[in-house]
C-alpha positions as CSV (number, residue, x, y, z in Angstrom):
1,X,-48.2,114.1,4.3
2,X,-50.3,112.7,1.2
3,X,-52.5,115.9,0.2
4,X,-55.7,115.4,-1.7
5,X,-56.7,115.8,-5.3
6,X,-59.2,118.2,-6.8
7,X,-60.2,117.4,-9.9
8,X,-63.6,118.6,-11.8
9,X,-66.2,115.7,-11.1
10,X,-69.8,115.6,-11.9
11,X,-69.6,119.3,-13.8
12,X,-73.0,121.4,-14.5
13,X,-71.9,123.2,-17.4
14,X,-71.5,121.7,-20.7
15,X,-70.6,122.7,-24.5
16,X,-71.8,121.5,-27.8
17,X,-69.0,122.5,-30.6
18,X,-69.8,119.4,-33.1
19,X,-72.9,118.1,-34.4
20,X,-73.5,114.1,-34.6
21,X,-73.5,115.0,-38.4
22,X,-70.2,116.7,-38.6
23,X,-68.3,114.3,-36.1
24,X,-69.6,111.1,-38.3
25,X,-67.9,113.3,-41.3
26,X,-64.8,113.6,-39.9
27,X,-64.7,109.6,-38.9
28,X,-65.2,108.8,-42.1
29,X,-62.8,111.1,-43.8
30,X,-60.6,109.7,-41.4
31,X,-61.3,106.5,-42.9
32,X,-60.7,107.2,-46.1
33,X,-57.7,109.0,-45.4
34,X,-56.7,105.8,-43.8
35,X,-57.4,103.3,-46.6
36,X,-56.6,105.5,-49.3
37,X,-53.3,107.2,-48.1
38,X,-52.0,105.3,-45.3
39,X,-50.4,106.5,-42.5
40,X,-46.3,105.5,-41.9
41,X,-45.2,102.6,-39.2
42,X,-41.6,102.3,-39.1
43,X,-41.6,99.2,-36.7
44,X,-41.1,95.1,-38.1
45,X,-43.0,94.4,-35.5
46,X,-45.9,96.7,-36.2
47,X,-46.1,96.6,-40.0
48,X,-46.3,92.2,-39.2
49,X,-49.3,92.9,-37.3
50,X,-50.8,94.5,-39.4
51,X,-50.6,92.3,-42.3
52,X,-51.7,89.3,-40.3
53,X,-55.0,91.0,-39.8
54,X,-55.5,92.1,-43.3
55,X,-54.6,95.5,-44.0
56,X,-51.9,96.7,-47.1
57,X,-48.7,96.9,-46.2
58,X,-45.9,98.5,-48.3
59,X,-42.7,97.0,-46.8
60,X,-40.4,99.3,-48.9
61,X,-42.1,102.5,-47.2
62,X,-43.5,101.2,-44.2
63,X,-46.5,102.4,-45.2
64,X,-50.1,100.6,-43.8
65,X,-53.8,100.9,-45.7
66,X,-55.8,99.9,-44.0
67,X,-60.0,99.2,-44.6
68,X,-62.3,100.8,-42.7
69,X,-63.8,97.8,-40.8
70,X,-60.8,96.6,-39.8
71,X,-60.3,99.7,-37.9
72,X,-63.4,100.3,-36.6
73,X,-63.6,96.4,-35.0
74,X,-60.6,97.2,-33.4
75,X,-61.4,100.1,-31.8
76,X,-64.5,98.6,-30.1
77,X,-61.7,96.5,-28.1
78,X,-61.0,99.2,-26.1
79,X,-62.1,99.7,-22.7
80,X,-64.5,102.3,-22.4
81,X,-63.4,103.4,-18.5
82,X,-60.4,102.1,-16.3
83,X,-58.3,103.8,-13.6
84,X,-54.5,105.1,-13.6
85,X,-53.4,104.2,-10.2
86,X,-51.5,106.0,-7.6
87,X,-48.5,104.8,-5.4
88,X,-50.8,106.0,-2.9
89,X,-54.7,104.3,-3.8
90,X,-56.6,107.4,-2.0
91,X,-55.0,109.0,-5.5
92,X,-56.4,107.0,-7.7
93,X,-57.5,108.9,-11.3
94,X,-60.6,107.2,-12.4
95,X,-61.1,107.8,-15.6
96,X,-64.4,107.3,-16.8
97,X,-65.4,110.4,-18.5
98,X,-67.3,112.0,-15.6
99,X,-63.9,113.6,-14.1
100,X,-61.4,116.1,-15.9
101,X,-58.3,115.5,-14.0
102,X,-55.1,117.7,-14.1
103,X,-51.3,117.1,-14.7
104,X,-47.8,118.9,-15.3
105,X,-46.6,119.4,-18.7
106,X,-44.0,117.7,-20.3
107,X,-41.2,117.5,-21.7
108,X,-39.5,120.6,-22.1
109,X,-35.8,121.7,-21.9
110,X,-34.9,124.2,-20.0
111,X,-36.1,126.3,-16.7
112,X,-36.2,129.1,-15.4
113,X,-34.5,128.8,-11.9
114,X,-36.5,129.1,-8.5
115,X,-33.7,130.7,-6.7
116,X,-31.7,133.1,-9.6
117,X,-34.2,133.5,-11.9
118,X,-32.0,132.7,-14.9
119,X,-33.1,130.1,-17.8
120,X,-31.1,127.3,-17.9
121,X,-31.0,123.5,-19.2
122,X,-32.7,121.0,-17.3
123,X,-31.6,117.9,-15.3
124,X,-32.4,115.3,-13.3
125,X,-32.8,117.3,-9.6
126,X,-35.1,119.5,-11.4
127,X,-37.4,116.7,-12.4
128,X,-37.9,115.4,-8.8
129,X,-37.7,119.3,-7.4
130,X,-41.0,119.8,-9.6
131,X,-42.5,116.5,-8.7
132,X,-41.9,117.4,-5.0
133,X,-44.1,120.8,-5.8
134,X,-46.4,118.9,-8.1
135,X,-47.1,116.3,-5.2
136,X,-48.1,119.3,-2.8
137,X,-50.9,121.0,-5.3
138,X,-54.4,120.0,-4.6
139,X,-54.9,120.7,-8.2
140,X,-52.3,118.3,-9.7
141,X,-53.6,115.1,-10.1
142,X,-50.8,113.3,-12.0
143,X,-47.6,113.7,-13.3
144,X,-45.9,114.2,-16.3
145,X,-42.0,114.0,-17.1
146,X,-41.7,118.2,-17.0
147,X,-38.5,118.3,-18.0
148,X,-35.8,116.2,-19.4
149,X,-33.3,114.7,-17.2
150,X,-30.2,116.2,-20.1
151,X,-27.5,115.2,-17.7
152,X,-28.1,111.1,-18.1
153,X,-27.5,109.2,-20.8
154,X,-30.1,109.5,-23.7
155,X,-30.9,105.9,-23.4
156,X,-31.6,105.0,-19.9
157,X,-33.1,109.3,-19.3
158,X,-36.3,108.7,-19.2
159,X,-35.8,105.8,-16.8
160,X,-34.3,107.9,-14.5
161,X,-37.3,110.7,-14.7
162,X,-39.9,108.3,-13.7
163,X,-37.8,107.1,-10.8
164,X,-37.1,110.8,-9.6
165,X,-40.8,111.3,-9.6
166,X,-42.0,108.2,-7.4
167,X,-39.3,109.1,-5.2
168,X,-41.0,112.9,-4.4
169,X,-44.4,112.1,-5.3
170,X,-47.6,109.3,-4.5
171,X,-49.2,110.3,-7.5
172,X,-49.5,108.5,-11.0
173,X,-46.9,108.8,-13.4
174,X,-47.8,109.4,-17.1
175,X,-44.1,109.2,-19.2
176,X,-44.1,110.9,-22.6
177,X,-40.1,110.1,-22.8
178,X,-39.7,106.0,-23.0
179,X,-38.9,106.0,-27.0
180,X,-37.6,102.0,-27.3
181,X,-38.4,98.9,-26.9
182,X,-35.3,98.0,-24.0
183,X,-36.5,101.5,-22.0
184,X,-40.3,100.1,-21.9
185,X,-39.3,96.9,-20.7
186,X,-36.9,98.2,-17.8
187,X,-39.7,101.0,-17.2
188,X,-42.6,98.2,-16.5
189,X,-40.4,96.1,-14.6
190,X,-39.7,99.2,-12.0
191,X,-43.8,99.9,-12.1
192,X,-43.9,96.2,-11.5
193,X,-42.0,96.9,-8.3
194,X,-43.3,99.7,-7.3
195,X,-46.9,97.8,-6.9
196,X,-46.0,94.5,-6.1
197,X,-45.2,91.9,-9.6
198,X,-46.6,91.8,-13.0
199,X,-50.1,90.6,-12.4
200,X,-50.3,93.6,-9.7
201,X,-49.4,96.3,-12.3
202,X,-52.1,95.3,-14.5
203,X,-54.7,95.5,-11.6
204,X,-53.0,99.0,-10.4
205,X,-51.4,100.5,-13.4
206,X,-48.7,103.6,-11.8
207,X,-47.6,104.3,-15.1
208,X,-49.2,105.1,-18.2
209,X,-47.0,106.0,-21.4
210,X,-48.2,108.4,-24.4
211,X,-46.3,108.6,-27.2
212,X,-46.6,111.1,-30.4
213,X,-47.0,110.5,-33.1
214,X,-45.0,111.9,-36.1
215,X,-47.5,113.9,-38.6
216,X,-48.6,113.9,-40.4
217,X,-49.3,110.7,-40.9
218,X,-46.8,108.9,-39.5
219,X,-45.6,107.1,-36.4
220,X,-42.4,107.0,-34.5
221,X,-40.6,103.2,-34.7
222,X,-39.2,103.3,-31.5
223,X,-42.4,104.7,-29.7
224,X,-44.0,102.4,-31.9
225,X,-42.4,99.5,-30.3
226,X,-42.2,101.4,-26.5
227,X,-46.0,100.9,-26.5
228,X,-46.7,97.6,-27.7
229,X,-44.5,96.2,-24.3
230,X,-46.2,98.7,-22.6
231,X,-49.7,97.6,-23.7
232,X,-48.8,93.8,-23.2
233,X,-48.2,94.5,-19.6
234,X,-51.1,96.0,-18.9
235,X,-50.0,99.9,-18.6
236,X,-52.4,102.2,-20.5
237,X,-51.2,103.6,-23.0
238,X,-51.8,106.6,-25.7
239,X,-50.7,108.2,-28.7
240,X,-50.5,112.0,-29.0
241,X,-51.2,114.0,-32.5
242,X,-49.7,117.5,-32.5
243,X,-50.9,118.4,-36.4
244,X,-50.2,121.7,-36.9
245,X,-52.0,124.0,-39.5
246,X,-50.1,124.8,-42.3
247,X,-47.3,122.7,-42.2
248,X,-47.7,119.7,-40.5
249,X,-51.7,119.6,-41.2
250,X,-54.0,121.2,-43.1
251,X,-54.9,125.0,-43.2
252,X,-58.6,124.2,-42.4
253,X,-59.0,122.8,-38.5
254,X,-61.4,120.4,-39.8
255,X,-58.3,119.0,-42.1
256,X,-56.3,119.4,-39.6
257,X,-58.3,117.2,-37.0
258,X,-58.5,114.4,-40.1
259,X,-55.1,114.0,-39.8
260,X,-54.5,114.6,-36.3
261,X,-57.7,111.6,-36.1
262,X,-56.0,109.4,-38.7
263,X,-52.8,109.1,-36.8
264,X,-54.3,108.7,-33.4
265,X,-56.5,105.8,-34.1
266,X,-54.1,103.9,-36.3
267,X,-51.8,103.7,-33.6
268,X,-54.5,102.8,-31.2
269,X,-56.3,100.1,-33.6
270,X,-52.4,99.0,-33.9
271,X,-52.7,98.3,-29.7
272,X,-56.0,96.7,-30.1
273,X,-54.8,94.5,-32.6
274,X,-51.9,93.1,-31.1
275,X,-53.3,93.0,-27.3
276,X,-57.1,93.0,-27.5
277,X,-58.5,94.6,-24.6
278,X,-55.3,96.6,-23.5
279,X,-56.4,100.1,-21.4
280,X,-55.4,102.7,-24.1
281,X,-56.3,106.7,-24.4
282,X,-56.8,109.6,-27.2
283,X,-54.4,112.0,-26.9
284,X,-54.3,115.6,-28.7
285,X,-52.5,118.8,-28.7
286,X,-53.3,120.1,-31.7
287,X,-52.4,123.5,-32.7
288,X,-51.8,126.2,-35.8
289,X,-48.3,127.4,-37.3
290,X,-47.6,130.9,-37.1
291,X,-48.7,132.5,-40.3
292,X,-45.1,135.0,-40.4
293,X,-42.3,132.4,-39.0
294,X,-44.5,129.0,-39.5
295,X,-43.8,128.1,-35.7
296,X,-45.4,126.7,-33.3
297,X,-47.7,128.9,-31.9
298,X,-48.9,127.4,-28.4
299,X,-52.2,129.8,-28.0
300,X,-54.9,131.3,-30.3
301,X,-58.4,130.4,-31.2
302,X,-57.8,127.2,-33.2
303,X,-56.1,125.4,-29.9
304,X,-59.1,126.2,-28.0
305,X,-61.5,124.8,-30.5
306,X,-59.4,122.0,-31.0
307,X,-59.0,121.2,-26.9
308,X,-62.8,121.2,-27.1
309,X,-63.2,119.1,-30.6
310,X,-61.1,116.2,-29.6
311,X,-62.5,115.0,-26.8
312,X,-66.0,115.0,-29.0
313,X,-64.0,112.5,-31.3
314,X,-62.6,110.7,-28.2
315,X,-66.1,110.5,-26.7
316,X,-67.0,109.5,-30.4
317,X,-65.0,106.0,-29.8
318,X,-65.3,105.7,-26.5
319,X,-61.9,105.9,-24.7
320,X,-60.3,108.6,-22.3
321,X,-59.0,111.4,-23.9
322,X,-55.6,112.9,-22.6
323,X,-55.6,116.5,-24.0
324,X,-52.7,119.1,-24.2
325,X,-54.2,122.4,-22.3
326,X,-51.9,125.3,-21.0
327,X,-48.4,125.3,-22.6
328,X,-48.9,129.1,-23.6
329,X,-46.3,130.9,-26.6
330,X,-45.5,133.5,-23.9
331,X,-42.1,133.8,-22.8
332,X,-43.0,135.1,-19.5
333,X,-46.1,135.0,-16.9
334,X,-48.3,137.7,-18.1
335,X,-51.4,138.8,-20.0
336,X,-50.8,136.3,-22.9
337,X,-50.3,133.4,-20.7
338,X,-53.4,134.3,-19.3
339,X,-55.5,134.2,-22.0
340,X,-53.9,131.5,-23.4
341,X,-54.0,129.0,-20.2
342,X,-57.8,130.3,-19.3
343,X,-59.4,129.8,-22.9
344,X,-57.7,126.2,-23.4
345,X,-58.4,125.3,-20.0
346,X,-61.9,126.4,-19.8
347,X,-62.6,124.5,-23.6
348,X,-60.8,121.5,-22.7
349,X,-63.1,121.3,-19.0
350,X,-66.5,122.1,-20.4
351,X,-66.4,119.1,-22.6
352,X,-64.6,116.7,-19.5
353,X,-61.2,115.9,-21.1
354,X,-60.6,112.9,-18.9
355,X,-56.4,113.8,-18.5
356,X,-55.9,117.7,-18.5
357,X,-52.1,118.7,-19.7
358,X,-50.0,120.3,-18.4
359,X,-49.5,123.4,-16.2
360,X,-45.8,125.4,-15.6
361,X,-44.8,125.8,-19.4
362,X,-43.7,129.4,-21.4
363,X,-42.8,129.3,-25.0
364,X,-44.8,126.8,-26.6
365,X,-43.9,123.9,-23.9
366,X,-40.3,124.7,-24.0
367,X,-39.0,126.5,-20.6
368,X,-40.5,125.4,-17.2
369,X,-41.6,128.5,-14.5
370,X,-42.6,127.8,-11.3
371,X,-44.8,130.9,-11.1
372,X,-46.4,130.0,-13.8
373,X,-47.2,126.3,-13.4
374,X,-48.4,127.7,-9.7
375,X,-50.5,130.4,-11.3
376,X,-51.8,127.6,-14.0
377,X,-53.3,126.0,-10.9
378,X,-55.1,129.1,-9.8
379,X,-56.4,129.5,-13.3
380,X,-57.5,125.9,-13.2
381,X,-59.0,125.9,-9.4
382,X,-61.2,129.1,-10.8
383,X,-62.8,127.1,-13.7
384,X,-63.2,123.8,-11.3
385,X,-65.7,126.0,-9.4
386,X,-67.4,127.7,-12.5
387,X,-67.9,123.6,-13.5
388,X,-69.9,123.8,-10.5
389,X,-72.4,125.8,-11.7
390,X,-75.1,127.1,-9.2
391,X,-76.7,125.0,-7.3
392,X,-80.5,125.7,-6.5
393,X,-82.2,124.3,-3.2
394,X,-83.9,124.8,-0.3
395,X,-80.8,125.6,1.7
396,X,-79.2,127.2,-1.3
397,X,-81.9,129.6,-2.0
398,X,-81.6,131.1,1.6
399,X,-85.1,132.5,2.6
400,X,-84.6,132.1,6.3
401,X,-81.4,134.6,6.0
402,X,-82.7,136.8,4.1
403,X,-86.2,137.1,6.2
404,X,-84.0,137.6,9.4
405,X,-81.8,140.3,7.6
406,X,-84.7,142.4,5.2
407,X,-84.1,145.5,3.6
408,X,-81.1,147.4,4.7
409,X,-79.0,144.9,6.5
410,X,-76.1,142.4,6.1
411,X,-75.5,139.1,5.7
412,X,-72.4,139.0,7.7
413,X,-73.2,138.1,11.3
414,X,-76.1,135.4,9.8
415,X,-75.3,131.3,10.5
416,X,-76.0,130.8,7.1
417,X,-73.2,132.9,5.7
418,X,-71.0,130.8,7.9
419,X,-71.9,128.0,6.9
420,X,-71.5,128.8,3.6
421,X,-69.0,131.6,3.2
422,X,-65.8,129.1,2.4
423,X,-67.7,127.6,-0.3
424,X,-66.6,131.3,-1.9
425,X,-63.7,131.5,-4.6
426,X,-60.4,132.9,-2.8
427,X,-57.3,133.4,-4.8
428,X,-53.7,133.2,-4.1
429,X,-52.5,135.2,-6.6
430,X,-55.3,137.5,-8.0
431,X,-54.5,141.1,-6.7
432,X,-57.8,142.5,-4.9
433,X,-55.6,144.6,-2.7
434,X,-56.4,148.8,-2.5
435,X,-55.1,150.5,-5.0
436,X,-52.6,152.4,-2.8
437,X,-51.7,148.9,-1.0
438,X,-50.2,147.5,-4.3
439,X,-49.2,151.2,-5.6
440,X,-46.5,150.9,-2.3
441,X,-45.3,147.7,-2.8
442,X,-45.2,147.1,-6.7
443,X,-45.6,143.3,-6.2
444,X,-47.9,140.9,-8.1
445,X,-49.0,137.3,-8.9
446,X,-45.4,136.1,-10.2
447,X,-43.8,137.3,-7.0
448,X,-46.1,135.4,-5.0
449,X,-46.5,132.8,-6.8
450,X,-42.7,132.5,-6.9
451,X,-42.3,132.6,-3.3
452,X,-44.8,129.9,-2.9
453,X,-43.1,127.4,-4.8
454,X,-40.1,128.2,-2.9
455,X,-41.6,127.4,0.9
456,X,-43.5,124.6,-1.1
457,X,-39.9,123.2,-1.8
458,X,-38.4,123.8,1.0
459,X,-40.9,122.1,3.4
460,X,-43.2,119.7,1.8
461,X,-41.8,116.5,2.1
462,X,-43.6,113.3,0.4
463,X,-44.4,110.7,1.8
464,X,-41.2,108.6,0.7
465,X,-40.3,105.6,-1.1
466,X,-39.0,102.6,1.1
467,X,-35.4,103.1,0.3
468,X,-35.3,99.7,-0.5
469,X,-37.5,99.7,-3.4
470,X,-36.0,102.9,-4.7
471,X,-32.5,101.1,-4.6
472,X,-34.5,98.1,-7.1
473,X,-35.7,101.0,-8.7
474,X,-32.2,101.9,-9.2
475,X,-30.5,98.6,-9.6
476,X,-32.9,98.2,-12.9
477,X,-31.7,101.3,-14.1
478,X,-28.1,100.5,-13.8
479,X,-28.9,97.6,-15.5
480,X,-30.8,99.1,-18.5
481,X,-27.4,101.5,-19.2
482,X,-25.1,98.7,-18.7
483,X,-27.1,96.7,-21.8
């Protein structure tokens, strides 16, 4: 049974965390940075491009400068608004920056098992066991790869993920694990199935692809090259900064988001360039080095400012912003993860990050929990209805009610408190219980949440690919290993 989506729409709370003044600044820094530095693109096919329109480009290094107009008049190619489609349309994700719309993380390597509770390495049944969960949560919206599929072979892997996802899930399929040329082109022509040709996947676009980048400053060749097919086919697609203060950007955050910015909108000019028009996104997961070990940190103040002050420079030119939310540095479900998943997720939704990533991950994206990517929802579905604000009306206001009840009542037994009384926040997996309730049983949110994704598992059933389609699906795949 196809479930619905609840994503934030039409949101009464809002944020200001840059100033017209200071987001023009950090353009053109950007742009300076751009033409002055250069950032790296270690693709033929890329670095051709860009000479033909005009920019530097230093063969030996693979280095491009390139001038600021240039950038900016390719950037205005981009569609403002478009939608990711759905193997099943009543899923469609509209993105046109009144809807914040949430989706698994991605693409981590191990798990922590359902059933024994041990971490272990990841494979290809736990890709479609978590896209089978992820298709049952209201609060999921789309998918990304969670984990990756380590028992395939490294060159056809992330063909098989995508297929293991449309075959437990209707919903769309955003791939951060198609790194070649020959893995985009078998990867589109399953999409192309899946909807119905070519010409149908640009109208209904089931997969998007979002690459990272390599900071700073610099791209991947292969991802490079991944998107460009994925761009001429219609599929949106994005490129994801993940500058880190101190060693991979800048100390200061705005630094850091100058180089974060350069490397995002070179490689989305470099889309604009080569296939004018082609649906494309911002993407960002920014975040600091630890200041003791110089790791990855995956929580703290500077990933919450920066979930906010991305989409600011996304809004700033005008195309959907996918933005890396979640993805906590604790190692368990607890107090950190918490905080961690609450503040991020709260930043990134007050300023309507179109794509909202990625609920289930511990340790800095790394190890996949069920509880936790079921207690990531809960955190999310709480902020959807603070986004809500309060809404003030006649019926709202509730005169009639409170006449009929006056001092010293109760507003149980009134018509107006059932009509309204489910509109109320109820969680799964907060405790409100007595005191001596939970004292006797010594249970919590992981427990629960646990168990959940257990009977979720072991019931849901998606609506199913023909098996027809999934044996195409599998007959390109079979050919993509075989080249």
């Amino acid at each position: 049974m196809t479930r619905p989506i609840k994503s934030i729409t039409d949101p009464k709370l809002s944020l200001g965390i840059l100033t017209p003044e200071e987001v023009q600044r950090l353009h053109q820094a950007t742009l300076e940075v751009i033409e002055s530095v250069g950032v790296r693109f270690p693709s033929k096919r890329a670095l051709e491009t860009w000479a033909a329109h005009g920019a530097t480009v230093d063969w030996e290094t693979s280095i491009v400068k390139a001038p600021a107009a240039l950038i900016e008049a390719a950037l205005k190619k981009a569609p403002p608004k478009y939608t990711l489609a759905a193997r099943d349309p009543a899923q469609d994700l509209p993105l046109d920056g009144n809807h914040v719309h949430l989706g698994t993380d991605g693409c981590g390597v191990e798990v922590i098992d359902l059933y024994t509770g041990e971490r272990r390495r990841s494979g290809l049944k736990d890709v479609g066991e978590i896209a089978r969960v992820a298709d049952y949560l209201e609060e999921v919206a789309f998918h990304w790869v969670a984990v990756s599929a380590q028992d395939r072979p490294p060159h056809t892997r992330g063909l098989h993920e995508i297929k293991a996802i449309w075959d437990n899930s209707t919903k769309h399929v955003q791939t951060e694990s198609i790194y070649s040329e020959a893995e985009a082109h078998a990867a589109i022509e399953m999409a192309a199935s899946i909807v119905g040709g070519r010409e149908a996947l640009r109208q209904r676009p089931v997969l998007s692809i979002m690459q990272c980048t390599a900071p700073p400053l610099g791209h991947d060749g292969g991802s490079l090259e991944a998107a460009l097919v994925g761009a001429e086919a219609g599929v949106p697609v994005g490129f994801m900064t993940m500058a880190a203060c101190l060693t991979t950007g800048p100390a200061t955050l705005a630094g850091n988001l100058v180089v974060g910015n350069a490397e995002v909108i070179t490689g989305t000019a470099l889309i604009q360039l080569a296939c004018p028009g082609a649906p494309v996104f911002y993407a960002a997961a920014q975040s600091a080095s630890d200041l003791r070990t110089g790791a990855y940190t995956g929580g703290g103040p500077e990933d919450y400012l920066f979930g906010a002050a991305t989409n600011v420079l996304s809004d700033f030119y005008d195309i959907p912003l996918s933005m890396g939310s979640f993805a906590t540095g604790a190692k368990q479900p607890n107090w950190q993860a918490g905080v961690d998943n609450s503040l991020s997720t709260f930043m990134a939704s007050i300023v309507m990050s179109d794509m909202l990533l990625g609920v289930g991950f511990l340790h800095g994206s790394r190890i996949w929990s069920y509880a936790e990517m079921l207690m990531d929802c809960e955190i999310y579905s709480l902020i959807r209805q603070m986004m809500q604000g309060i809404v003030v009306d006649d019926e709202t206001l509730a005169l009639e009610a409170i006449r009929l009840v006056g001092p010293g009542g109760n507003f149980l037994t009134q018509k107006h408190t059932r009509r309204h009384m489910r509109e109320l926040f109820v969680p799964q997996f907060m405790d409100r219980r007595p005191y001596n309730e939970w004292q006797e049983k010594r249970d919590g949110a992981a427990d629960w949440a646990t168990a959940k994704a257990r009977q979720i598992l072991e019931t849901h059933q998606p609506d199913p690919l023909d098996p027809r389609l999934s044996a195409e699906l599998q007959r390109i795949i079979d050919v993509a290993e075989k080249a």
